[in-house]
C-alpha positions as CSV (number, residue, x, y, z in Angstrom):
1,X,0.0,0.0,0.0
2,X,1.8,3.4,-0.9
3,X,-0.3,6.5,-0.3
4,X,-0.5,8.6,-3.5
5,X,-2.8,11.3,-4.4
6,X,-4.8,11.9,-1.0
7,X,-5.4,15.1,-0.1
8,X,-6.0,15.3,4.1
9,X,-8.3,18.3,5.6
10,X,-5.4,19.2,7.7
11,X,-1.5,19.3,7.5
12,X,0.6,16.2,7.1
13,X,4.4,15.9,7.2
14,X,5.2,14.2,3.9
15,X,8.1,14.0,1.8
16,X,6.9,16.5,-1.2
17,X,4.3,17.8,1.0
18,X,4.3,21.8,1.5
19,X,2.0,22.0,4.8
20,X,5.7,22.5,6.4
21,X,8.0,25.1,6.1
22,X,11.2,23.0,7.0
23,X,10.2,20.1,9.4
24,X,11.2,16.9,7.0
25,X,9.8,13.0,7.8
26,X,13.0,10.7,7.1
27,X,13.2,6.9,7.2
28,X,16.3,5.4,6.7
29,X,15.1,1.4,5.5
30,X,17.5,-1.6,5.5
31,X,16.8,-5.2,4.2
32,X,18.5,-8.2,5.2
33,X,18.0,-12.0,5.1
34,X,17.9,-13.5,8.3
35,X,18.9,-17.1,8.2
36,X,17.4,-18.5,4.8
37,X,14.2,-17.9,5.1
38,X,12.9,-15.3,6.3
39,X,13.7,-11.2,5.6
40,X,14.6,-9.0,8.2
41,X,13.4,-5.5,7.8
42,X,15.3,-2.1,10.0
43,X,13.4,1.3,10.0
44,X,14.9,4.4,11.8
45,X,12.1,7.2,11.9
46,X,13.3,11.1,12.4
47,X,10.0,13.4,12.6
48,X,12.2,16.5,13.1
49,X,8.7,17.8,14.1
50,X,9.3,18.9,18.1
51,X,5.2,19.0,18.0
52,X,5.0,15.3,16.6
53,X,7.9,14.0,18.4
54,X,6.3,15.2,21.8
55,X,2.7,13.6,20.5
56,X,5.1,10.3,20.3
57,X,6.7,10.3,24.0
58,X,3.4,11.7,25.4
59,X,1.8,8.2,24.2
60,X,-0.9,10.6,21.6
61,X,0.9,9.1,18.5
62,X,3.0,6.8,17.6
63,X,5.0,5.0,14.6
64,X,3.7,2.2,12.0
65,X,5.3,0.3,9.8
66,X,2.4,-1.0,7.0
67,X,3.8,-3.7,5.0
68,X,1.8,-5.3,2.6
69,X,2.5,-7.7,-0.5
70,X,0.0,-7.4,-2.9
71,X,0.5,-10.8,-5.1
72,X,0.0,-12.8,-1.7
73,X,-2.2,-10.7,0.4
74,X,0.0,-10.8,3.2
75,X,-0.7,-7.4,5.2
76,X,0.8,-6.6,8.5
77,X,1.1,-3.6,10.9
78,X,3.6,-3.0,13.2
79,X,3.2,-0.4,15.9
80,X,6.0,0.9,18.0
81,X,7.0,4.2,20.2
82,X,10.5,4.1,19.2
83,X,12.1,5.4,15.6
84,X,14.1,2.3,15.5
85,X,12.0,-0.7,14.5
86,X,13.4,-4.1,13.7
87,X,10.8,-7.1,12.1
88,X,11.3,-10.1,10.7
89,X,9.1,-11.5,7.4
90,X,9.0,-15.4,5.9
91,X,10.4,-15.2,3.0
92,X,7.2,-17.8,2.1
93,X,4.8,-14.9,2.9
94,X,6.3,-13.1,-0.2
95,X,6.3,-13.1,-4.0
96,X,7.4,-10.3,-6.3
97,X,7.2,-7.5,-4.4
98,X,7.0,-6.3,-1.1
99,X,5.7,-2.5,-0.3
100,X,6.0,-0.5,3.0
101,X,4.8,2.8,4.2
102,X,6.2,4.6,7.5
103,X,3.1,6.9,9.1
104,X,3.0,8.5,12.4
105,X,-1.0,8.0,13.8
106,X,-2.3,9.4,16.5
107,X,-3.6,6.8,19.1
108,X,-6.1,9.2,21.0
109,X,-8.3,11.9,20.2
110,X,-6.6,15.1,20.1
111,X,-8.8,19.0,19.7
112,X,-6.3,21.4,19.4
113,X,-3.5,20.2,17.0
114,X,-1.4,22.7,16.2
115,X,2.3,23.3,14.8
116,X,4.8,26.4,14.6
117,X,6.2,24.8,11.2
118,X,3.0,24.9,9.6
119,X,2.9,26.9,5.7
120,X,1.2,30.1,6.5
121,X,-1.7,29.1,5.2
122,X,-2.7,27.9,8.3
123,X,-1.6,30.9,10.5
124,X,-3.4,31.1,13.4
125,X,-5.3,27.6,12.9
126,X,-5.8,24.3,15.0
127,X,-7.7,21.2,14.1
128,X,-9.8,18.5,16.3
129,X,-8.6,15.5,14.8
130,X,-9.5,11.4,16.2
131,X,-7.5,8.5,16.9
132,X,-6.2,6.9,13.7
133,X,-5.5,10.3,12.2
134,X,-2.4,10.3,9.7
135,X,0.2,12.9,11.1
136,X,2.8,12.1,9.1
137,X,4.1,9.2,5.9
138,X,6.6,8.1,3.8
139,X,6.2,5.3,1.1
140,X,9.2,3.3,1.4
141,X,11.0,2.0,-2.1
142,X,9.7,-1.3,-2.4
143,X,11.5,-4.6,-2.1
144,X,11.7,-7.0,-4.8
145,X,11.5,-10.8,-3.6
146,X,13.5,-13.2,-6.1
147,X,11.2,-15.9,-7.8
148,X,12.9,-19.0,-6.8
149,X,14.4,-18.5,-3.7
150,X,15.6,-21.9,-1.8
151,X,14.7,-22.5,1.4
152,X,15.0,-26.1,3.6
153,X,11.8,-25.2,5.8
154,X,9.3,-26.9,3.2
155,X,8.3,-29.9,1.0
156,X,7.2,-27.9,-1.5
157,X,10.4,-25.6,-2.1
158,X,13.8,-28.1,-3.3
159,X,12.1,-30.5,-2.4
160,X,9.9,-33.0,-3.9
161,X,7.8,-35.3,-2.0
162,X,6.7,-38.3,-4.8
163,X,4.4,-41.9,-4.6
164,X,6.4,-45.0,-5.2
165,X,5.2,-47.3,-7.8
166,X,4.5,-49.9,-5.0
167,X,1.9,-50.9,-2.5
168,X,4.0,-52.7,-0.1
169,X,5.5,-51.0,3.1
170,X,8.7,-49.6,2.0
171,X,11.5,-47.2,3.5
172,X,11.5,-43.8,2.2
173,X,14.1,-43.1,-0.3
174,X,16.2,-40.1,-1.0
175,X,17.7,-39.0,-4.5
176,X,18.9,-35.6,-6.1
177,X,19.2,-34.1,-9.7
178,X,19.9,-31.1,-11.0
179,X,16.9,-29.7,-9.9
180,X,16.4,-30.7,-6.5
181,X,15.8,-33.4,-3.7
182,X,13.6,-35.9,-3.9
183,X,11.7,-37.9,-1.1
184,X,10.0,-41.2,-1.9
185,X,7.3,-42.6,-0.1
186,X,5.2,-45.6,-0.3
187,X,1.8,-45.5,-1.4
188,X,0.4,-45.8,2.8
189,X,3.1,-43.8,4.1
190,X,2.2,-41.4,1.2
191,X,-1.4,-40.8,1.3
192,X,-0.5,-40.4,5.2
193,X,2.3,-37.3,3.9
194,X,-0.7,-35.8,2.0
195,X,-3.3,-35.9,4.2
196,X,-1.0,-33.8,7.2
197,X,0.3,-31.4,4.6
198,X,-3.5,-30.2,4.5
199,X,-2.9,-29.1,8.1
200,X,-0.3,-26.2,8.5
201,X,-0.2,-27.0,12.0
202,X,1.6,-30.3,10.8
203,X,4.4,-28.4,8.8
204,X,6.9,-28.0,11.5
205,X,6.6,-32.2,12.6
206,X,6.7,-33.2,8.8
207,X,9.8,-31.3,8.4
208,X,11.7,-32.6,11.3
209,X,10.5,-36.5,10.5
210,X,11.1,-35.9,6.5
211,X,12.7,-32.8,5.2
212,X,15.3,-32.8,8.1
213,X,16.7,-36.5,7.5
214,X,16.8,-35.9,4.2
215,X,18.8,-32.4,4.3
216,X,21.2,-34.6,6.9
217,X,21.7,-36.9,3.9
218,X,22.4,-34.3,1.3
219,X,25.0,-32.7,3.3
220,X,26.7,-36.1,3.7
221,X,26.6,-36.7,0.0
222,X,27.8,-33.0,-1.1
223,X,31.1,-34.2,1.2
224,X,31.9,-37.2,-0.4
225,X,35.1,-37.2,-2.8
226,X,34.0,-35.3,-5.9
227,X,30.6,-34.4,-4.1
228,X,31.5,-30.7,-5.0
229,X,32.0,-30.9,-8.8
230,X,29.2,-33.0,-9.0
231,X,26.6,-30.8,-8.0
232,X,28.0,-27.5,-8.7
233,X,26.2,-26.5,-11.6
234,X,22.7,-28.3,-10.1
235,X,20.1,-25.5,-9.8
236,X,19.7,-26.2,-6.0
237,X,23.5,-25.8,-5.0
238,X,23.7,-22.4,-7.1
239,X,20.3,-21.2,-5.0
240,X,21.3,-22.2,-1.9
241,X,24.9,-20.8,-2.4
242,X,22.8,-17.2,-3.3
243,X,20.8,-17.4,-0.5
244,X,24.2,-18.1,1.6
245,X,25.6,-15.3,0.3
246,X,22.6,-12.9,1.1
247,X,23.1,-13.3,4.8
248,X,26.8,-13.0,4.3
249,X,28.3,-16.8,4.5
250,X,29.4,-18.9,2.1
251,X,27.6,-22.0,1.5
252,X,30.5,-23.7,0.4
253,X,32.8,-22.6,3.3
254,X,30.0,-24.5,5.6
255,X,29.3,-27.4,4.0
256,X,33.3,-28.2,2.9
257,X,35.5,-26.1,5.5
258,X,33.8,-25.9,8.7
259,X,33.7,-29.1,11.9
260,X,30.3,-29.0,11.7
261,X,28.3,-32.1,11.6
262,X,26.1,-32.4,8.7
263,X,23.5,-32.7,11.3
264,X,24.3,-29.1,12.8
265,X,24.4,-27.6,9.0
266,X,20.6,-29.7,8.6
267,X,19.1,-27.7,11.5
268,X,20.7,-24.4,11.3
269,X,19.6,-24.3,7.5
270,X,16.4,-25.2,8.5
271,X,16.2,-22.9,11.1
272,X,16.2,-25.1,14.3
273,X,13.2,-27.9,13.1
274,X,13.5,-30.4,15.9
275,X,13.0,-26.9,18.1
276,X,10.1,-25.8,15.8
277,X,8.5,-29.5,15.9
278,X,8.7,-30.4,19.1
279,X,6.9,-26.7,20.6
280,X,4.1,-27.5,17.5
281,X,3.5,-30.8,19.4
282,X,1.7,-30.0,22.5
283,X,-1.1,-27.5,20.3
284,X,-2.1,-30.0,18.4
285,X,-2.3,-32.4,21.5
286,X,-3.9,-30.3,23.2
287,X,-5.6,-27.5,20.7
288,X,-8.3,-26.1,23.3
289,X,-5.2,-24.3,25.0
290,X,-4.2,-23.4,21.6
291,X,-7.6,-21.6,21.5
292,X,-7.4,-20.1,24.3
């Protein structure tokens, strides 16, 4: 949501705007990934209003951050009485671009609003204006999400979750090609993967019992001799070494270099899943407390 062509019945702070003399509503925006799947957003607000700032420590106004993706439909607000605001965004809640608008609103009802900065236009006014008023805005430039981006927290991302030709009980297998990893399962265990997938709540377990093992694996097989040149030119390895590189590590460095254990590399790719599991397990035990 950008705000573009309103016109407001009083004076807002605005970048263009010429209700104010020389009062000027800066945001200073930084993007970054955190971890590999999800975006971490930075925001430091300067009013340079004394009127508006005073409005914010008073608790009359504060700061929001509306973000909204508009291919998705993902919409959040994020409040907050300080200029510095740090959030976090799935990078699965995104596709093609991201918008974001910085607005001071007043929280209370407020009858004689009134500024020294103001154009002279309004010499010698004051307005009655209500909670939810729009003191100030800036849209933000928006971020553009890469199509494609790898991430190890779903099935349905290198990962490819296929039926065996079989009917028997069989163990789940695990192959690669170029274009990613695939999980087989047999046609019980399956129908059983499809049926949880349905549930979101489910997500975090099937990851730690599937997508987990199978990352373990992968890590194992990228570090046998010649595992590098192998796999080099796969799609998957040149994804996940770009998403590396976004939070500033190299992919390579961890998977050939470092003492981890290719269990360690698993879950800190995934983002702690065994963590993320076991915490999903007691709401859906119990989902009445979930409800409540």
């Amino acid at each position: 949501m950008n705000i573009s062509g309103r016109s407001f019945a009083y004076p807002v702070l605005c970048a263009g705007g010429s209700d104010y003399r020389t009062s000027k509503f800066t945001v200073d925006y930084l993007t970054s990934m955190n971890g590999v799947n999800s975006i971490g957003l930075v925001f430091d607000i300067k009013p340079d209003c004394p009127e508006i700032e005073r409005m914010i420590a008073d608790g009359t106004a504060e700061y929001i951050i509306h973000l909204e993706c508009p291919t998705t439909a993902f919409r959040e607000i994020v409040r907050s009485n300080s200029g510095h605001i740090e959030y976090s965004v799935s990078i699965h809640r995104l596709v093609g671009t991201l918008e974001a608008v910085a607005l001071v609103v007043l929280k209370k009802d407020i009858t004689d609003f009134y500024c020294g900065d103001w154009d002279s236009d309004y010499d010698g006014m004051t307005f009655e204006l209500s909670a939810g008023s729009v003191l100030a805005y800036q849209n933000l430039d928006k971020l553009r999400i890469k199509s494609g981006h790898a991430s190890f927290t779903d099935a349905d991302s290198i990962f490819t979750v296929y039926k065996k030709l079989t009917d028997s009980d069989e163990p789940a297998d695990v192959s690669v090609d170029g274009r990613g990893i695939r999980i087989g399962l047999s046609s019980g265990d399956y129908g059983m993967f499809t049926a949880l997938s349905a549930d979101d709540r489910m997500r975090p377990v099937l990851n730690g019992t599937l997508i987990l093992p199978a990352l373990v694996w992968l890590f194992e097989e990228l570090r046998q001799d010649g595992g590098r040149e192998r796999y080099r030119d796969s799609d998957w390895y040149i994804a996940l070494t770009e998403s590396y590189a976004k939070r500033g590590i190299s992919f390579e460095n961890e998977v050939f270099l470092s003492e981890k254990t290719s269990f360690q590399l698993a879950q800190e790719a995934m983002e702690l899943p065994v963590t993320k599991a076991l915490g999903q397990l007691p709401l859906i035990m119990n989902p009445a407390e979930d409800e409540e």
